[in-house]
MMTF fields as JSON, N, C-alpha, C and O atoms, coordinates in Angstrom:
{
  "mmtfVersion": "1.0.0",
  "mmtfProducer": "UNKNOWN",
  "numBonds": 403,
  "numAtoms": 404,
  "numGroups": 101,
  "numChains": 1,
  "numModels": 1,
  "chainsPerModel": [1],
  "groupsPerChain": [101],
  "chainIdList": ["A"],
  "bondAtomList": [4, 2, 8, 6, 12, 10, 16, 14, 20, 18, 24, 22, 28, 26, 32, 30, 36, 34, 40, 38, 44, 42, 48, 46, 52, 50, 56, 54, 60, 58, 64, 62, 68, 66, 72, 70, 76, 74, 80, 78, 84, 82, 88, 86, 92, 90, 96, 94, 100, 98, 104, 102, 108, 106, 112, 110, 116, 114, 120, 118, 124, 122, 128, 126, 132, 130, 136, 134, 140, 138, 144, 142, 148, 146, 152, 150, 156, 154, 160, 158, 164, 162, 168, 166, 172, 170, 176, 174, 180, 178, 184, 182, 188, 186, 192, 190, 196, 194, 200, 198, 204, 202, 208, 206, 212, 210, 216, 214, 220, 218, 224, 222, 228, 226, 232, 230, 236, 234, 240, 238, 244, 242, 248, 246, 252, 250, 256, 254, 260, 258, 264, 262, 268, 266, 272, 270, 276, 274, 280, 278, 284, 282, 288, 286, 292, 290, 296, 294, 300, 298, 304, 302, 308, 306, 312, 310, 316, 314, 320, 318, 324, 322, 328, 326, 332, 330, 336, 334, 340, 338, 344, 342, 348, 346, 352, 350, 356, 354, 360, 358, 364, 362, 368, 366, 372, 370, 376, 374, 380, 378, 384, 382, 388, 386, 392, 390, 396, 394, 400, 398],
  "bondOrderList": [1, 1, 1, 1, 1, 1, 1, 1, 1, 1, 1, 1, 1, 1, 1, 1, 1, 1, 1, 1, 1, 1, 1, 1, 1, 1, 1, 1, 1, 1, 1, 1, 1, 1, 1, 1, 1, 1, 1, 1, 1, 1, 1, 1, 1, 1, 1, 1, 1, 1, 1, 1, 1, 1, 1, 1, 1, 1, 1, 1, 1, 1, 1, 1, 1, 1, 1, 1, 1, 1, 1, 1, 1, 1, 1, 1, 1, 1, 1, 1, 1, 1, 1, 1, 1, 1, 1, 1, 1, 1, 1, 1, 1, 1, 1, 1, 1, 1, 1, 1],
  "groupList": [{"groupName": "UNK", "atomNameList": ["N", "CA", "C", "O"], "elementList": ["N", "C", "C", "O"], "formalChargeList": [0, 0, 0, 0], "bondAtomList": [1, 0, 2, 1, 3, 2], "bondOrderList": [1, 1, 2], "singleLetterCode": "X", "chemCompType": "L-PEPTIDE LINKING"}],
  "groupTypeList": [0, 0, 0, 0, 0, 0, 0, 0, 0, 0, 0, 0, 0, 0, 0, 0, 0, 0, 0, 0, 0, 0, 0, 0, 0, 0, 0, 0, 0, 0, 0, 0, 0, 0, 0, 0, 0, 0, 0, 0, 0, 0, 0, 0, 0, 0, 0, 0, 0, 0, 0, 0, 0, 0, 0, 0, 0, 0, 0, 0, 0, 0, 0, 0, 0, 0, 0, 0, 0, 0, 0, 0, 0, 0, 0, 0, 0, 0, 0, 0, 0, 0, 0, 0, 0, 0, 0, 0, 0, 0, 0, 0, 0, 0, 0, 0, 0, 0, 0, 0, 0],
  "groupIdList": [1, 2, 3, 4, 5, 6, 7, 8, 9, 10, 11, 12, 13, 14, 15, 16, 17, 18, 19, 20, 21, 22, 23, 24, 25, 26, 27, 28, 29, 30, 31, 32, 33, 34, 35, 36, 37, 38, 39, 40, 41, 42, 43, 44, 45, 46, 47, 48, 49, 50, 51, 52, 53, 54, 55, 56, 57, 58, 59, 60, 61, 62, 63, 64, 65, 66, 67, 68, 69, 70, 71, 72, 73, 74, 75, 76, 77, 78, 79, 80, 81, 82, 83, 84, 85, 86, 87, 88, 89, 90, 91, 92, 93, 94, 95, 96, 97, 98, 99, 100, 101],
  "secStructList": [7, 7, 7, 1, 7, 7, 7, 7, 6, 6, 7, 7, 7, 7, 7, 7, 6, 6, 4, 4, 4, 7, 7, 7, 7, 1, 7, 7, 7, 5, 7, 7, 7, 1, 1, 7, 3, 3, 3, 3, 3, 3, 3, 7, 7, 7, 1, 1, 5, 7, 6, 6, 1, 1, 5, 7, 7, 3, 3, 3, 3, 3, 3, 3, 3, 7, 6, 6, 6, 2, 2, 2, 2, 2, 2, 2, 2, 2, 2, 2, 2, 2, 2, 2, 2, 2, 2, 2, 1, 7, 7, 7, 1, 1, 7, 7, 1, 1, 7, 7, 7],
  "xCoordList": [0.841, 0.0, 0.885, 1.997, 0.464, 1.279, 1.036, -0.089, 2.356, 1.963, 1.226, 0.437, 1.547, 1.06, -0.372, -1.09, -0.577, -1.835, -2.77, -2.148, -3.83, -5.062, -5.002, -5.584, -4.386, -4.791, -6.235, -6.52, -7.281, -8.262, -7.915, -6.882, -8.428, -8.16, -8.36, -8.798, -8.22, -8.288, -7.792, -8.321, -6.348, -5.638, -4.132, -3.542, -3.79, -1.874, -1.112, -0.279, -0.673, -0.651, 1.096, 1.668, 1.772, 3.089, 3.242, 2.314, 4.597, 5.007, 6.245, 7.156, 6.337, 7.986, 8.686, 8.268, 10.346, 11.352, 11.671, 12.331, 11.271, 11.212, 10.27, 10.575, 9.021, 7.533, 7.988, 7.375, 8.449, 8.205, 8.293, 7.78, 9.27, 9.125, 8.455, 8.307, 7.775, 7.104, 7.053, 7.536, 6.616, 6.962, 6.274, 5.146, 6.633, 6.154, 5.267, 5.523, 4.23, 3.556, 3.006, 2.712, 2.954, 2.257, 1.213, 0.851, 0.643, -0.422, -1.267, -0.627, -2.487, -3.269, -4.432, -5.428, -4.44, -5.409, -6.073, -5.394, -8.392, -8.357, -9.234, -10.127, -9.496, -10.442, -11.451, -11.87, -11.944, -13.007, -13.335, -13.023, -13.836, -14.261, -15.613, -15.928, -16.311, -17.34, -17.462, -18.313, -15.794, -15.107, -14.036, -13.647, -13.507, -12.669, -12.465, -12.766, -11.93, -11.626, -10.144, -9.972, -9.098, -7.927, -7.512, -8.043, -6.415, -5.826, -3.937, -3.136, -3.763, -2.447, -2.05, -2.872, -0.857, 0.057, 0.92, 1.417, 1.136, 2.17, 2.93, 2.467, 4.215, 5.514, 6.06, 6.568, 5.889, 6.854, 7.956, 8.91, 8.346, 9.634, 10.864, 12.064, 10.519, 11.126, 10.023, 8.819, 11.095, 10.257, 10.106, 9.696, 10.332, 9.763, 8.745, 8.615, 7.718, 6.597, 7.29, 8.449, 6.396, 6.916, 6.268, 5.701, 6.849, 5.954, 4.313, 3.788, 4.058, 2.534, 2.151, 1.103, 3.623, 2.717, 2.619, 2.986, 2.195, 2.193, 3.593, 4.79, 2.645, 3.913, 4.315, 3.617, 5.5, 6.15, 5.851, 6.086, 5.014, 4.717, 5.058, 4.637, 5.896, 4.89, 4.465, 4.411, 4.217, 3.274, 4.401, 5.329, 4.253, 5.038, 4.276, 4.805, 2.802, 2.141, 0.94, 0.494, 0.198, -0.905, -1.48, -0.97, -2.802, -3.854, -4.895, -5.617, -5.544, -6.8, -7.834, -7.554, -8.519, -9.44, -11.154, -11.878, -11.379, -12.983, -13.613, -13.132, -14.871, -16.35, -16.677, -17.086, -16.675, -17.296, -16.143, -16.549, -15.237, -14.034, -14.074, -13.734, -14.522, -14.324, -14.745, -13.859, -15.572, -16.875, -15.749, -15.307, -15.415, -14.853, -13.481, -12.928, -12.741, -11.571, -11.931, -11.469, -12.775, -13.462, -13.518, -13.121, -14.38, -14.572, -13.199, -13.018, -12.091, -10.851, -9.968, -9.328, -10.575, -9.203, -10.567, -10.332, -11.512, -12.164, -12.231, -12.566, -11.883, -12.059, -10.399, -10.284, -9.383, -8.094, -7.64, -6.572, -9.088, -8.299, -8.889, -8.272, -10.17, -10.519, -9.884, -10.301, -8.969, -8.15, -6.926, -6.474, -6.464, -4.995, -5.49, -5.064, -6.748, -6.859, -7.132, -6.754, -7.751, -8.417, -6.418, -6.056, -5.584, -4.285, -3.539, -3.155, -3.203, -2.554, -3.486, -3.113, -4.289, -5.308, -5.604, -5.405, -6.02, -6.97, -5.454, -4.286, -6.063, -4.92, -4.996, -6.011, -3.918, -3.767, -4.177, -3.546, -4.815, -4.712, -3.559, -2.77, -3.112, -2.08, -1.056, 0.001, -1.346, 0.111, 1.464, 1.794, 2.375, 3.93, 3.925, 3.015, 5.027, 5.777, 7.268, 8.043, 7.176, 8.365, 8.426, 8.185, 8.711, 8.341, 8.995, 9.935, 8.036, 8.456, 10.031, 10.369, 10.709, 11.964, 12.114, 13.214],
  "yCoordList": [-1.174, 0.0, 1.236, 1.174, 2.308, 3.385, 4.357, 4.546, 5.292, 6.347, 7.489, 8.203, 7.629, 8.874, 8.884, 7.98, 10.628, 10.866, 10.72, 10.64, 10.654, 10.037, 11.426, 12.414, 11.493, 12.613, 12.342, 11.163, 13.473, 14.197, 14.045, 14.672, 13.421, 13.631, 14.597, 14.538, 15.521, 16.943, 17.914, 18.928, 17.242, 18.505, 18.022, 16.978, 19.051, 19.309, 19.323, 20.034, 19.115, 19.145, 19.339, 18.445, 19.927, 20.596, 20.4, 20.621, 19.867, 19.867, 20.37, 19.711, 21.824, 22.133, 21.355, 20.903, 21.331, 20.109, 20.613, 19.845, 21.656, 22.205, 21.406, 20.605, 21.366, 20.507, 19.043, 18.265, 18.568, 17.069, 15.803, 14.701, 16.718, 15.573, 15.54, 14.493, 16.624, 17.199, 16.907, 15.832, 17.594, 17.884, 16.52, 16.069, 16.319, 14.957, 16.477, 17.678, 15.641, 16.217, 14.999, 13.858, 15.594, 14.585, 14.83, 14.303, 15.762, 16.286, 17.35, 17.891, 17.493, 18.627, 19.168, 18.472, 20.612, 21.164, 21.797, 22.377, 22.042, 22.393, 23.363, 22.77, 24.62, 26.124, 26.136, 25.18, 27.678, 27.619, 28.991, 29.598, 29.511, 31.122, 30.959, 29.904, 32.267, 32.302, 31.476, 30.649, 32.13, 31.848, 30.792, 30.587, 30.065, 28.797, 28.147, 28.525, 27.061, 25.727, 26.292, 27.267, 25.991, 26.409, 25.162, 24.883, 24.283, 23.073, 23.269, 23.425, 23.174, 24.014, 21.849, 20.951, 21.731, 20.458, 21.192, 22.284, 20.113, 20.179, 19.582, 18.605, 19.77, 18.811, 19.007, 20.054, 18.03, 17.978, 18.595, 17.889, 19.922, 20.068, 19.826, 19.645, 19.851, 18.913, 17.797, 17.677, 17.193, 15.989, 16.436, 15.596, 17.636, 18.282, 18.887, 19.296, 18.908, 19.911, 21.29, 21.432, 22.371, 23.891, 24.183, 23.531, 25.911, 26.646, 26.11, 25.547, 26.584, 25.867, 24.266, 23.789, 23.704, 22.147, 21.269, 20.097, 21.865, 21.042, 20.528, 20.665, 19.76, 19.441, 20.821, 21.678, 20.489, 21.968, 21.104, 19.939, 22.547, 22.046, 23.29, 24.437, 22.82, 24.022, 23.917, 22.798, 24.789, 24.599, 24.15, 24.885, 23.209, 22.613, 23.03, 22.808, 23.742, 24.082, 24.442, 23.889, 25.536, 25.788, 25.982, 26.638, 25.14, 25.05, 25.255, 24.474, 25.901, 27.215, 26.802, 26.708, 26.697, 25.291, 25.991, 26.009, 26.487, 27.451, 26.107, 24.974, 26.563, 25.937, 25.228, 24.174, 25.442, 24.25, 23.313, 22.565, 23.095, 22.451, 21.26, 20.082, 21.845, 20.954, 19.759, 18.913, 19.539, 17.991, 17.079, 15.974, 17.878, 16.839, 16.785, 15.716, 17.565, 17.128, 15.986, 14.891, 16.147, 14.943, 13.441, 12.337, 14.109, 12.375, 11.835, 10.68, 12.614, 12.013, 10.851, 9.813, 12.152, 11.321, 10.02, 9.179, 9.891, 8.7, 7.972, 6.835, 8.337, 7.218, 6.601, 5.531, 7.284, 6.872, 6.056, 5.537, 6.227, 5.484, 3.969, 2.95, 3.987, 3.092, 1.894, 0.741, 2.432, 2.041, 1.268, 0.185, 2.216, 2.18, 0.739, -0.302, 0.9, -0.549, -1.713, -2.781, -1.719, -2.844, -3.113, -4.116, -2.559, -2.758, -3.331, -4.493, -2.47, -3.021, -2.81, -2.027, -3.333, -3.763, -2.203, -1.236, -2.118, -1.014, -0.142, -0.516, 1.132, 1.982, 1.963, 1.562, 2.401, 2.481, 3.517, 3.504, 4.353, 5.872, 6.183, 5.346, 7.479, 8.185, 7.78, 8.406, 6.753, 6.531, 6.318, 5.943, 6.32, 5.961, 7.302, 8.093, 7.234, 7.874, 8.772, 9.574, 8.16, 8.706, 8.701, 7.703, 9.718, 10.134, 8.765, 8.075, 8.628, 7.401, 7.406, 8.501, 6.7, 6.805, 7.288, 7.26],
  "zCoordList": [0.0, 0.0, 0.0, 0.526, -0.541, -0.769, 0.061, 0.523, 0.425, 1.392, 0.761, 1.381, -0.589, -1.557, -0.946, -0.518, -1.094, -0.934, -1.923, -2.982, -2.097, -3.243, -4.131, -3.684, -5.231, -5.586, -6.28, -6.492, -6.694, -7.505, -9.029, -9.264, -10.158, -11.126, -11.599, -12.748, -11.183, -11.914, -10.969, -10.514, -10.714, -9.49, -9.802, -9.525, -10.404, -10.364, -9.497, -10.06, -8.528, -7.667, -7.359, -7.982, -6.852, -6.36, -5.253, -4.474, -4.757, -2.962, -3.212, -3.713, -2.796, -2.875, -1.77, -0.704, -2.583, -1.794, -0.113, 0.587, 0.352, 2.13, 2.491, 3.374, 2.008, 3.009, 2.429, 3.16, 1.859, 1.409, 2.695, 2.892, 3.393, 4.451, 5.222, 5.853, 5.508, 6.426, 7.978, 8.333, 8.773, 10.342, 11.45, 11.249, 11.902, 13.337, 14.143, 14.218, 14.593, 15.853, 16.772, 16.417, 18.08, 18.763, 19.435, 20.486, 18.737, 19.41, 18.197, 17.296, 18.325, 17.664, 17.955, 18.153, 18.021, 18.573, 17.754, 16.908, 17.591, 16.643, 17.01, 17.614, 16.98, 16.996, 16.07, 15.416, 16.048, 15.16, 15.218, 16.242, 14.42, 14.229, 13.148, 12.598, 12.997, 11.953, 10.802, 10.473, 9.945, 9.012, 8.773, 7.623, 9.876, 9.563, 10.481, 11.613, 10.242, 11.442, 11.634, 10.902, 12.35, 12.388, 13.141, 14.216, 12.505, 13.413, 13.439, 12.517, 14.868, 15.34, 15.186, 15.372, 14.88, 15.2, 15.9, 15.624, 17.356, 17.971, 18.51, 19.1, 18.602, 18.919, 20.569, 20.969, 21.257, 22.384, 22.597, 22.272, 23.13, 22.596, 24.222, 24.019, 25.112, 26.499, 27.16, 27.385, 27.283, 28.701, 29.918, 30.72, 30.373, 31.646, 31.058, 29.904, 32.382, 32.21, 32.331, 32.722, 31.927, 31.748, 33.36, 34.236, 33.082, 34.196, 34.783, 35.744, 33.778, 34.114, 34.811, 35.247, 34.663, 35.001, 33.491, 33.409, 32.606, 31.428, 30.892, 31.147, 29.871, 29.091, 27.687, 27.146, 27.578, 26.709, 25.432, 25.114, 24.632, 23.163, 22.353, 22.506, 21.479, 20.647, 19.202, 18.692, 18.635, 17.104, 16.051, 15.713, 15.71, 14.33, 12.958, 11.869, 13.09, 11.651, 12.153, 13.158, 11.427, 11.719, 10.174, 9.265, 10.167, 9.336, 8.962, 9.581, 8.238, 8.546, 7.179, 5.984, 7.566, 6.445, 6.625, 7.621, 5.311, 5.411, 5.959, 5.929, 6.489, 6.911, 6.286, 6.774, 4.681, 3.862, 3.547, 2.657, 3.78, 3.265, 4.625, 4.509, 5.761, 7.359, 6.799, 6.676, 6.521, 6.217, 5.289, 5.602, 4.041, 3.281, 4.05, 3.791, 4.903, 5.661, 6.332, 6.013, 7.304, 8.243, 7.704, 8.076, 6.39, 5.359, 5.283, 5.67, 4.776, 4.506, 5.361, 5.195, 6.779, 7.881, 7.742, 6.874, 8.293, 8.883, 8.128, 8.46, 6.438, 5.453, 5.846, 6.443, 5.498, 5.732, 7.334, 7.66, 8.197, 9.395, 9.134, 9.447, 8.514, 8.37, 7.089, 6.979, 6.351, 5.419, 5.925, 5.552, 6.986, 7.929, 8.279, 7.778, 9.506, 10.386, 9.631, 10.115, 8.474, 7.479, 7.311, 7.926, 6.792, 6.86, 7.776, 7.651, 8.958, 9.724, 11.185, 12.06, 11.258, 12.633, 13.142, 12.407, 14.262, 15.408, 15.436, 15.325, 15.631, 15.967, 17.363, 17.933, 18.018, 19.877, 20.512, 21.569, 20.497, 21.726, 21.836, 22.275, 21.472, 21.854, 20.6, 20.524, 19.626, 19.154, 18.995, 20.12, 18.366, 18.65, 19.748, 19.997, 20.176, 21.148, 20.482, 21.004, 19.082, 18.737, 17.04, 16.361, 16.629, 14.963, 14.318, 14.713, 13.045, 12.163, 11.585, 11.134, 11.547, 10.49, 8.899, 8.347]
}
């Protein structure tokens, strides 16, 4: 099975060579306004908690996706998790612990 994303037959589609590998997060948080969904990825960046008590994160990418676009985002991931597990079984809660190779 391939990692490529599904393209659209009718989309050109470009990844300049900076994003290709693109960023690990272990975490994501997602907002919302009138006008867009906004989903922050974020990376662990110490194994101590910060000031606060938490754990230290911060934003590896932020993603800002209109209202009508949310639904078909949604369809994607739940179609693709359900692809993943038919593949390689149930996913775990929480996931690896440590970015893929």
């Amino acid at each position: 099975m391939s990692d490529a994303p599904q393209q659209q037959p009718n989309l050109d589609l470009s990844l300049p060579p900076e994003i290709r590998a693109g960023v690990f997060a272990d975490a994501a948080m997602v907002w919302h306004n009138q006008h867009s969904f906004t989903l922050d990825f974020l990376a662990q960046w110490s194994p101590g908690p910060g000031e606060s008590g938490g754990a230290q994160m911060q934003v590896v990418s932020r993603v800002r996706v209109p209202t009508g676009v949310i639904f078909q985002l949604a369809r994607a991931i739940a179609e693709n998790v359900d692809n993943y597990e038919r593949a390689f079984g149930p996913l775990q809660a929480g996931g690896p612990e440590t970015p893929p190779q």
